[in-house]
VOTORFI-211575 format. One record per atom (N, C-alpha, C): residue number from 0; residue in three letters; atom name; x negated, y, z negated. Coordinates in steps of 0.001 Angstrom, whole numbers, plus 500000, padded with zeros to 6 digits. Layout:
REC   vexdren   kolti   lopa       xx       yy       zz
REC       NUM     ALA     CA        X        Y        Z
...
This chain:
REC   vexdren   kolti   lopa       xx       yy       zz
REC         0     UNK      N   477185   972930   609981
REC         0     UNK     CA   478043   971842   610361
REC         0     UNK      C   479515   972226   610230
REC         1     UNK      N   479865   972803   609003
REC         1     UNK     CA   481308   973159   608715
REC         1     UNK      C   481760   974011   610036
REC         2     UNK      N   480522   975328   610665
REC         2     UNK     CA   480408   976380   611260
REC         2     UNK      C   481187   975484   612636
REC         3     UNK      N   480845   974518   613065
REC         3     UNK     CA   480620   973577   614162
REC         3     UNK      C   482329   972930   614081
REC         4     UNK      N   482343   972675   613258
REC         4     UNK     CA   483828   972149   613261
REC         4     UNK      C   485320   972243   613502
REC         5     UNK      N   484756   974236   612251
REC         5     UNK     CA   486012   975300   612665
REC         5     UNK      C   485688   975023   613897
REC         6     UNK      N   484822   975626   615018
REC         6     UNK     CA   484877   976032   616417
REC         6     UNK      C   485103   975071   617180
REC         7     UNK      N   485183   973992   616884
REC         7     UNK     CA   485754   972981   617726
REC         7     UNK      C   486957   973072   617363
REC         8     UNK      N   487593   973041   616379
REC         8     UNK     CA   489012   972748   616029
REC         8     UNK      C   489998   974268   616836
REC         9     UNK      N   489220   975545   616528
REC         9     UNK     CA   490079   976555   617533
REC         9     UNK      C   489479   976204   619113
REC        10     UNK      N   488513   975913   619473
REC        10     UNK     CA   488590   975361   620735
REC        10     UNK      C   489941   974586   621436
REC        11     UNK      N   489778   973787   620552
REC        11     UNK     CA   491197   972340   621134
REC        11     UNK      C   492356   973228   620617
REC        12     UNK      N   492606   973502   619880
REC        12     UNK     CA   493982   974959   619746
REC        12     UNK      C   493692   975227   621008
REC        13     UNK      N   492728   975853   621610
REC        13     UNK     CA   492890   977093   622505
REC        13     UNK      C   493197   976212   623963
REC        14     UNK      N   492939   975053   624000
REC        14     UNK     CA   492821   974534   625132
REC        14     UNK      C   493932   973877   625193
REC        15     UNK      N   494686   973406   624388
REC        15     UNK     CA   496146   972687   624148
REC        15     UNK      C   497421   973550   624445
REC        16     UNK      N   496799   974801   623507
REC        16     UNK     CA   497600   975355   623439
REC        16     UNK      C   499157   975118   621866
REC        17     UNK      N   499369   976450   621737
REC        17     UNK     CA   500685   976367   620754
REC        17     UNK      C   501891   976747   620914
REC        18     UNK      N   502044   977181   622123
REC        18     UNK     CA   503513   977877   622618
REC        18     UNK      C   504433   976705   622749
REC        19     UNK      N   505584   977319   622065
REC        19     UNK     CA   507015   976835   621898
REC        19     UNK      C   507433   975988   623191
REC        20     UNK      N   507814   974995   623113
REC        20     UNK     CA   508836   974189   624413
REC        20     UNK      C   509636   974205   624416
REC        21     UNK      N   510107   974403   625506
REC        21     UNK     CA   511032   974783   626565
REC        21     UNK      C   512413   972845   626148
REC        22     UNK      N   513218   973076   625658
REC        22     UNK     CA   514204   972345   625626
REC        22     UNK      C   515035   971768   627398
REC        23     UNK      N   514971   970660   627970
REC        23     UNK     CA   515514   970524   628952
REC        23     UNK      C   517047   970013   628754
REC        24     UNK      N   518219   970597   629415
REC        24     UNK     CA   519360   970903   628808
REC        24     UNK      C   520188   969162   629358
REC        25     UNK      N   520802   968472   628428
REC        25     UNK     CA   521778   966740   628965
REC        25     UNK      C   522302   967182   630197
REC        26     UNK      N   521712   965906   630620
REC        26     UNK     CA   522565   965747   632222
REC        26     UNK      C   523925   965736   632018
REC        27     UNK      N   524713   966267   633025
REC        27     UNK     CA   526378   966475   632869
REC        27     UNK      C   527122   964940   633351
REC        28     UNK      N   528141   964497   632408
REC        28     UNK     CA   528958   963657   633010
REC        28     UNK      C   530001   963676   633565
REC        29     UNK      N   530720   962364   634024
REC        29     UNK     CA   532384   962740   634433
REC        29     UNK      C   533048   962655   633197
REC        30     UNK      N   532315   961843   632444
REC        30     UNK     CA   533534   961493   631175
REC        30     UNK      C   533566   962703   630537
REC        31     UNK      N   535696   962537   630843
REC        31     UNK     CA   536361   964057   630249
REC        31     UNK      C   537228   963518   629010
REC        32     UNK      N   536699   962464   628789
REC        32     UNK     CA   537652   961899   627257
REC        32     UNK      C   536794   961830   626536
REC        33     UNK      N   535531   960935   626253
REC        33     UNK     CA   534734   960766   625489
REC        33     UNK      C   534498   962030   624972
REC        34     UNK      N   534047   961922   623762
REC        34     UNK     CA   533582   962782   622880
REC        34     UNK      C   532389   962976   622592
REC        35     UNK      N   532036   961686   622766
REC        35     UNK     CA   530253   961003   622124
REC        35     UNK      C   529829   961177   620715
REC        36     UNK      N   530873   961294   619885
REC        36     UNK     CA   530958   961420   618830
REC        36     UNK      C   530832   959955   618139
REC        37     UNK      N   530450   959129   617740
REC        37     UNK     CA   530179   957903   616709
REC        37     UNK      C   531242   958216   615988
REC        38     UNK      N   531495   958716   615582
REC        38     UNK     CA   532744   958361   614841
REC        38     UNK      C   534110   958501   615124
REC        39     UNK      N   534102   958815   616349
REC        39     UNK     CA   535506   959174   617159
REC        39     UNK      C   535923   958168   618007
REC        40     UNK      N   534512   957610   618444
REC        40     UNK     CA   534229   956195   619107
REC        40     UNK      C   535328   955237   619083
REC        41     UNK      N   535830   954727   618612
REC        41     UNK     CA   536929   953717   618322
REC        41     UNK      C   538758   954664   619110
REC        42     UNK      N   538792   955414   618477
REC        42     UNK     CA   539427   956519   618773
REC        42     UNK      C   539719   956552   620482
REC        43     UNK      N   538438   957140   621116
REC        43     UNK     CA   538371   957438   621989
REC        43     UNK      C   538836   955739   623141
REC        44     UNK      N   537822   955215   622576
REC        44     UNK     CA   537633   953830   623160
REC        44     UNK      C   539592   953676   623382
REC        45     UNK      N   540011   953116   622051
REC        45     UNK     CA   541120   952925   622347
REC        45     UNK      C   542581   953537   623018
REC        46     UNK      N   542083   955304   623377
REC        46     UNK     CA   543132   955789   623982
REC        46     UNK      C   542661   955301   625633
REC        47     UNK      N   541364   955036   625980
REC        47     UNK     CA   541128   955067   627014
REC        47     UNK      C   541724   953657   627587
REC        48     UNK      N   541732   952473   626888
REC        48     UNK     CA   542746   951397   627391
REC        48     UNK      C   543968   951582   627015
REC        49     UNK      N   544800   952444   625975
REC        49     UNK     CA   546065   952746   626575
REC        49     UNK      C   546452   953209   627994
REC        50     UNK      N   545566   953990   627721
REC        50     UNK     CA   545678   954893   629692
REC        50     UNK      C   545851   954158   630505
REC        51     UNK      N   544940   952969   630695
REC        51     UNK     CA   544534   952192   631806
REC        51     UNK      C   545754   951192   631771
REC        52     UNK      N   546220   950536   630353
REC        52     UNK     CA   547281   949585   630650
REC        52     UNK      C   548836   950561   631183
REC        53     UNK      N   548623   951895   630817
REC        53     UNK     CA   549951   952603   631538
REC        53     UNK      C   549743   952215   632960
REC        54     UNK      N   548485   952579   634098
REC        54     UNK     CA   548311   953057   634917
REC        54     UNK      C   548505   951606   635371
REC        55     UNK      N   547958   950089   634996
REC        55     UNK     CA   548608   948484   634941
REC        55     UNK      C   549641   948301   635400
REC        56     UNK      N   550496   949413   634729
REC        56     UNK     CA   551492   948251   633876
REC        56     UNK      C   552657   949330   635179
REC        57     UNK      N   552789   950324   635698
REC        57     UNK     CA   552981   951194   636360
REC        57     UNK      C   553281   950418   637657
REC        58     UNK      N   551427   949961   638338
REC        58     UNK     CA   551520   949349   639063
REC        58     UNK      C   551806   948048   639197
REC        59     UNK      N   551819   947369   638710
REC        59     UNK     CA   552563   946236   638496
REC        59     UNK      C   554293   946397   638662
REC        60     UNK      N   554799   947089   637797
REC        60     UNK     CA   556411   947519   638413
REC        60     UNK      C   556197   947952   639205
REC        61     UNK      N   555596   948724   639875
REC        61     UNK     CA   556062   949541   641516
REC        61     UNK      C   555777   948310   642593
REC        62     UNK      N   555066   947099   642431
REC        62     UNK     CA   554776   946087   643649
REC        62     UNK      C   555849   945631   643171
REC        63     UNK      N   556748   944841   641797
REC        63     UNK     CA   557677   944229   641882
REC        63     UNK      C   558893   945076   642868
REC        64     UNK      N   558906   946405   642854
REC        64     UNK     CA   559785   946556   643238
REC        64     UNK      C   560058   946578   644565
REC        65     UNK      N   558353   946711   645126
REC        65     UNK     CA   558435   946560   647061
REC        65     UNK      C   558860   945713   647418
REC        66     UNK      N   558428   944514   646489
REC        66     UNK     CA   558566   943210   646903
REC        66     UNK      C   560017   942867   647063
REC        67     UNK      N   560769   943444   645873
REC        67     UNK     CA   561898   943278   646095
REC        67     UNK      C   563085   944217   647536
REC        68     UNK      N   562293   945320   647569
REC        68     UNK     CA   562992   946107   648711
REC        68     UNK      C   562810   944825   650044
REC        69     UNK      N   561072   944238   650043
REC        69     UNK     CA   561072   943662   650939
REC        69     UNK      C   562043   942697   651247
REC        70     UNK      N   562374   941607   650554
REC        70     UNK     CA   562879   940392   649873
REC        70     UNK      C   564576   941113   650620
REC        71     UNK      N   565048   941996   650152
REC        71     UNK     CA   566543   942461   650528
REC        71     UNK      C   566326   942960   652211
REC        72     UNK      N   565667   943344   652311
REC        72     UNK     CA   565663   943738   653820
REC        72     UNK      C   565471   942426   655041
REC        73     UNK      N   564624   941430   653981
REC        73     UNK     CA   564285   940024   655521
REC        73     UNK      C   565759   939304   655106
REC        74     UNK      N   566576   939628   653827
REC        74     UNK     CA   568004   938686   653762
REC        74     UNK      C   568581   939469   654638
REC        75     UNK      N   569063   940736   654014
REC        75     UNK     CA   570134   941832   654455
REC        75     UNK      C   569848   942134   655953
REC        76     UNK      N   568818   941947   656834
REC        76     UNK     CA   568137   943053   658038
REC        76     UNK      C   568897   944333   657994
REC        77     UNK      N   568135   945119   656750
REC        77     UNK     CA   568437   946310   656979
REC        77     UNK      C   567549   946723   655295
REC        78     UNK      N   567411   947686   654972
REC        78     UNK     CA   566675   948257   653645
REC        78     UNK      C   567888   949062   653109
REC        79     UNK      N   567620   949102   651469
REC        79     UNK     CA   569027   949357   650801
REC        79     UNK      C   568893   950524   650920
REC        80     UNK      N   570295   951303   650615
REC        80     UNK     CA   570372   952442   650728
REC        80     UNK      C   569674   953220   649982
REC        81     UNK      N   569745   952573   648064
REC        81     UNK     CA   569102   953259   647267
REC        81     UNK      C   568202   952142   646623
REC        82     UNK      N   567583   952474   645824
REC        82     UNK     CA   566833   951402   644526
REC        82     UNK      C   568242   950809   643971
REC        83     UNK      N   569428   951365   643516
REC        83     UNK     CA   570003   950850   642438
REC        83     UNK      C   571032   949187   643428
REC        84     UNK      N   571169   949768   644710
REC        84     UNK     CA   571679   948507   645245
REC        84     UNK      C   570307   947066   645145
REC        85     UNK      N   569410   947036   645037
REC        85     UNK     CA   568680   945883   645018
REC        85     UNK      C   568581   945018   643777
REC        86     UNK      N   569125   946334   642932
REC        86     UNK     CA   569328   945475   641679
REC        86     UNK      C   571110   944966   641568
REC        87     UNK      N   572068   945880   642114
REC        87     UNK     CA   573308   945136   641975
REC        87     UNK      C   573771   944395   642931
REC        88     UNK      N   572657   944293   643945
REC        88     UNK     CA   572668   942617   644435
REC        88     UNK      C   571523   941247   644236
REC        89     UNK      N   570805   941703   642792
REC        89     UNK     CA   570244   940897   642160
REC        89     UNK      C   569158   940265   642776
REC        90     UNK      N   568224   941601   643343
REC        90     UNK     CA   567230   941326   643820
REC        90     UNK      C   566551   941473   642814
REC        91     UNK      N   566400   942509   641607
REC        91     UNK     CA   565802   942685   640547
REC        91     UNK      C   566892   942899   639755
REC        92     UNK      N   566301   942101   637998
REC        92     UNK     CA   567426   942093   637350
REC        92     UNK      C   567396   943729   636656
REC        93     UNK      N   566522   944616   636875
REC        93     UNK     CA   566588   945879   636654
REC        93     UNK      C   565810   946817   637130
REC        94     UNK      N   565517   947910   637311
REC        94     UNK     CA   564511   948947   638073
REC        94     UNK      C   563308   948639   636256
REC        95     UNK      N   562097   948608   636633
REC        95     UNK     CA   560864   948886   635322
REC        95     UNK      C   561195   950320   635189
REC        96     UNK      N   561342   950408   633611
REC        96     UNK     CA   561006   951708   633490
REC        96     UNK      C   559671   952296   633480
REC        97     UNK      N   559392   953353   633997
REC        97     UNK     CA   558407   954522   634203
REC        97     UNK      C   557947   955139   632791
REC        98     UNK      N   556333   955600   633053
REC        98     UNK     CA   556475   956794   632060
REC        98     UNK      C   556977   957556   632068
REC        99     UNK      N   556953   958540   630973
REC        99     UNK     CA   557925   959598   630879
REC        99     UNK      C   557050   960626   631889
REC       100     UNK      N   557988   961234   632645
REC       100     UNK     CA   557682   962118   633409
REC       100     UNK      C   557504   962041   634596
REC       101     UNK      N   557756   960584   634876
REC       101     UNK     CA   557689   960246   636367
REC       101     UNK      C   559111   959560   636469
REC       102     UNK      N   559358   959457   637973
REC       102     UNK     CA   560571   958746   638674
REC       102     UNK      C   560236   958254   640022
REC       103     UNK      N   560842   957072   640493
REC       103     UNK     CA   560966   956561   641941
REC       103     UNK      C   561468   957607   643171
REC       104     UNK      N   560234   957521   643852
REC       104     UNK     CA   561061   958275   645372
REC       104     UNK      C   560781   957443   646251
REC       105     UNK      N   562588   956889   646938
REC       105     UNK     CA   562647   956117   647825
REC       105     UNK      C   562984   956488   649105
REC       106     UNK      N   562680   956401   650150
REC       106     UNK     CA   562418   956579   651534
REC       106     UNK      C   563293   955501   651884
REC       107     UNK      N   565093   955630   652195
REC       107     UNK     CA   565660   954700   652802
REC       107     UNK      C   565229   954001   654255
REC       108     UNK      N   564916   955135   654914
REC       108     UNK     CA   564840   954936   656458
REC       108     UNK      C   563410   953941   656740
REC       109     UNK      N   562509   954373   655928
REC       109     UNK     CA   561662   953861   655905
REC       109     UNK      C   561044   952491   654942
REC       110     UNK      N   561670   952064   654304
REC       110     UNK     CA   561681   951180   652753
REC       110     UNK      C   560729   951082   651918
REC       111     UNK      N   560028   952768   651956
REC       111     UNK     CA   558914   952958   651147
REC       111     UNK      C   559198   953531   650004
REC       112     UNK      N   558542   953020   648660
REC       112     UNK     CA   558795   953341   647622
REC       112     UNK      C   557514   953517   646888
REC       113     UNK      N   557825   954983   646278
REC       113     UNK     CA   556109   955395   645410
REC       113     UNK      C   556643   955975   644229
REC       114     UNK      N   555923   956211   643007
REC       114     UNK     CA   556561   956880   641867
REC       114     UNK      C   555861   958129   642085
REC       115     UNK      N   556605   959332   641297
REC       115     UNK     CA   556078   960247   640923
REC       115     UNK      C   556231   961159   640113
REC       116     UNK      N   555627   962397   640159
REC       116     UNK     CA   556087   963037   638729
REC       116     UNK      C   557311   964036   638732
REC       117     UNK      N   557948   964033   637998
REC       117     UNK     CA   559238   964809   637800
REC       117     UNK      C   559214   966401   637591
REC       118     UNK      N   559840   967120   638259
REC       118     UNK     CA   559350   968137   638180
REC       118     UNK      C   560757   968845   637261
């Protein structure tokens, strides 16, 4: 009986098998901030809504300021020469400041205005 038992038991070994597995490697993400670290978590979390209220808060001043190019051009019929005339005719009581590293490029001819980075 014992005889019967071993040989079943290396049977099912033999039929199962014991070789090592093969590890299948994490799917890749986009996230290039996260860490996935639990304890960085908070960390991470919170630089990632700084970012986002820059990138807000950015756009939000750059429409005030179309609006205002617009606003001077249907009074004036004509678009200002620069950004700084719309404010010293009190279309805006100042240009928003930018992050660091960026500045306004204004397109007189055209009264398009986009920010960008400073070189």
């Amino acid at each position: 009986m014992r005889r019967l038992l071993i040989l079943g038991l290396l049977s099912s070994l033999a039929i199962t098998g014991c070789g090592k597995k093969t590890a299948t490697p994490p799917p890749s993400t986009n996230a290039a901030a996260a860490s996935g670290n639990p304890l960085t978590a908070p960390v991470d979390y919170l630089g990632a809504i700084n970012q986002a209220q820059k990138v807000a808060v950015k756009q939000v001043d750059l429409a005030s300021v179309k609006q205002a190019i617009q606003l001077f051009n249907a009074q004036e019929d004509r678009n200002p020469k620069d950004l700084t005339e719309i404010v010293t005719k009190h279309y805006l009581p100042r240009l928003p400041q930018l992050p660091p590293g960026m500045k306004y490029h204004y397109d007189a001819t055209s009264g398009a205005v986009s920010v960008v980075k400073q070189q």
